[in-house]
C-alpha positions, 0 to 999 in steps of 0.5 A, spaced: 479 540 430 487 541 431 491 534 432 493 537 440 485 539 441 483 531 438 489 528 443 486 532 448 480 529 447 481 522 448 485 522 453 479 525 457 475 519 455 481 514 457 481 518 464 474 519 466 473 511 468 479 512 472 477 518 475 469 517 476 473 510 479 477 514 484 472 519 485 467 512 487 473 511 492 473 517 495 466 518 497 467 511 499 472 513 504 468 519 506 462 515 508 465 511 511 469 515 515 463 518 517 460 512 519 465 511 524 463 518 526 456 518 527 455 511 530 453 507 524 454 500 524 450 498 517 453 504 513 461 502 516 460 495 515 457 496 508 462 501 505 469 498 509 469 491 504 468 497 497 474 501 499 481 497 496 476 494 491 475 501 488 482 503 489 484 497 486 479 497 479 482 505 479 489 503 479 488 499 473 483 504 469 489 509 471 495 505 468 491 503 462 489 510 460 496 512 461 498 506 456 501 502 462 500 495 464 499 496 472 504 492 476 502 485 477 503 485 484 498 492 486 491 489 484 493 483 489 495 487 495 489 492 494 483 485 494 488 481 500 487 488 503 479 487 502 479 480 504 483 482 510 478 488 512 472 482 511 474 477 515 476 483 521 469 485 521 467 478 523 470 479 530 472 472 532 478 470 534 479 465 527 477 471 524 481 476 526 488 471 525 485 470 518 485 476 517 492 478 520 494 473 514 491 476 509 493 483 509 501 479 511 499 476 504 498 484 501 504 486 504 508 480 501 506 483 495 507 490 496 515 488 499 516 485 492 513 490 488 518 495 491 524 491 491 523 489 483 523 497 483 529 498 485 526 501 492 534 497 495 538 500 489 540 505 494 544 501 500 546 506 504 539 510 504 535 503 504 539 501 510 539 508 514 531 507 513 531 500 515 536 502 521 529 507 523 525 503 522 527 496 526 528 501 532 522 503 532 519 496 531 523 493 537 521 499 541 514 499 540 514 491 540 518 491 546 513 495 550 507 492 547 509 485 548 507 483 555 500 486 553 499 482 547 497 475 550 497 468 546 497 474 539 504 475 542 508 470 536 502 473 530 502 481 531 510 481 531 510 477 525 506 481 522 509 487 524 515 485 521 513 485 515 509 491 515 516 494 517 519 490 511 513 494 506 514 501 510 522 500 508 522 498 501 516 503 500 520 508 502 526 507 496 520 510 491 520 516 493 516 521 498 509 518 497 510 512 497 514 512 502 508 516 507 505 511 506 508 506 508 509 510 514 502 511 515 500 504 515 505 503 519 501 507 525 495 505 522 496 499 525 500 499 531 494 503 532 491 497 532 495 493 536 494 497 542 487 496 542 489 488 542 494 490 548 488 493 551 490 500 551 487 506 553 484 509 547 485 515 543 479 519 542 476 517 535 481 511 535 478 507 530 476 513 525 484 515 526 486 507 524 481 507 517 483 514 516 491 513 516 489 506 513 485 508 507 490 515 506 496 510 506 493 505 500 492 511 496 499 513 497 502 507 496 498 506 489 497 512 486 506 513 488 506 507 484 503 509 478 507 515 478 514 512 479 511 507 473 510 513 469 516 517 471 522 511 471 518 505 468 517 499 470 521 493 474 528 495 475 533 493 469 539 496 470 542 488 470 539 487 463 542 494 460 548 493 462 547 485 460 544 489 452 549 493 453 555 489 454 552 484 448 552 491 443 559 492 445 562 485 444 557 483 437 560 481 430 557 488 428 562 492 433 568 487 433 
């Protein structure tokens, strides 16, 4: 057996955990979707809180088979984000806040780990997106706003930081980016659901289907900008050892 033949090989057995992992999340979001289609209430409820789980265990596996630490903060904004999907599943009121927390918690940690990553290096794009994005922001806000109730001061909260994560996912690249976006617009979907709105035909599929398809493309762009540029921003500390290479006793 040649030595390319032998490597092959055990890359396929370091990938199969995470494909049959990301396969299980795919199945998952496919029922679950489909749930939603046909009405079924038992079937929606038991796949919703296996979604981020399946993706967050398949982000690690993935990462590891690539002989990679996957980024600390990825896991806990997938398990925030399945805490947040249980609590919005209880539809009460403490609940519903609760949930709200939870998922502001996910995209604290999405919004660092974007920015470790060096999402903001490029001030003019980051500020062009981030421009877009706060008119947008205001536009949808400003309409929603008379409509939302006492969930005026929560929801815009909220937004703002899923803004902040919609931006800085958008400095890693198209996928990441798309994302970002995606969630976005699955949850103003949401709010208009609170400000009571007409609703769109399928409105909850469109809201876990843009929600589970925006998870996916944050992870996976993650791992992929981790594999093809490393992992948290250095460039200070490379100029600091570089610095310190120039002016060290061997080079003097």
């Amino acid at each position: 057996m040649s030595i390319r033949t032998t490597t092959r090989a055990v890359l396929g057995g370091r990938l199969r955990p995470a494909a049959g992992l990301l396969g299980g999340f795919a199945a998952t979001s496919a029922a679950h979707l489909g749930a939603i289609l046909s009405g079924s209430p038992v079937l929606r409820n038991a796949t919703k809180p296996a979604l981020m789980p399946l993706l967050a265990a398949h982000s690690v596996t993935a990462a590891t088979a690539a002989g990679r630490r996957a980024p600390r903060q990825l896991a806990p904004a997938l398990l925030l984000s399945a805490g947040g999907d249980v609590l919005l599943q209880l539809k009460t009121d403490p609940a519903f806040l609760a949930g709200m927390g939870s998922f502001a918690a996910a995209h604290v940690c999405y919004v660092t780990m974007f920015v470790q990553r060096g999402a903001l290096n490029e001030r003019r794009r980051a500020l062009v997106v981030a421009a877009a994005y706060a008119t947008a922001w205001a536009a949808v806000i400003g309409r929603l706003w008379p409509d939302l109730g006492d969930l005026q001061v929560p929801v815009a909260g909220y937004s703002l930081l899923l803004a902040s994560t919609a931006v800085t996912s958008a400095g890693l690249g198209w996928r990441t980016g798309l994302g970002g976006a995606l969630f976005l617009l699955s949850d103003t979907l949401i709010a208009t659901q609170l400000a009571k709105w007409k609703e769109l035909p399928g409105h909850q599929f469109w809201i876990m289907a843009t929600y589970v398809l925006a998870q996916y493309l944050l992870a996976s762009g993650t791992l992929r900008h981790e594999q093809e540029h490393g992992g948290p921003d250095r460039s200070d500390a490379r100029d600091r050892t570089a610095a310190g290479h120039r002016f060290s006793p061997q080079t003097v």
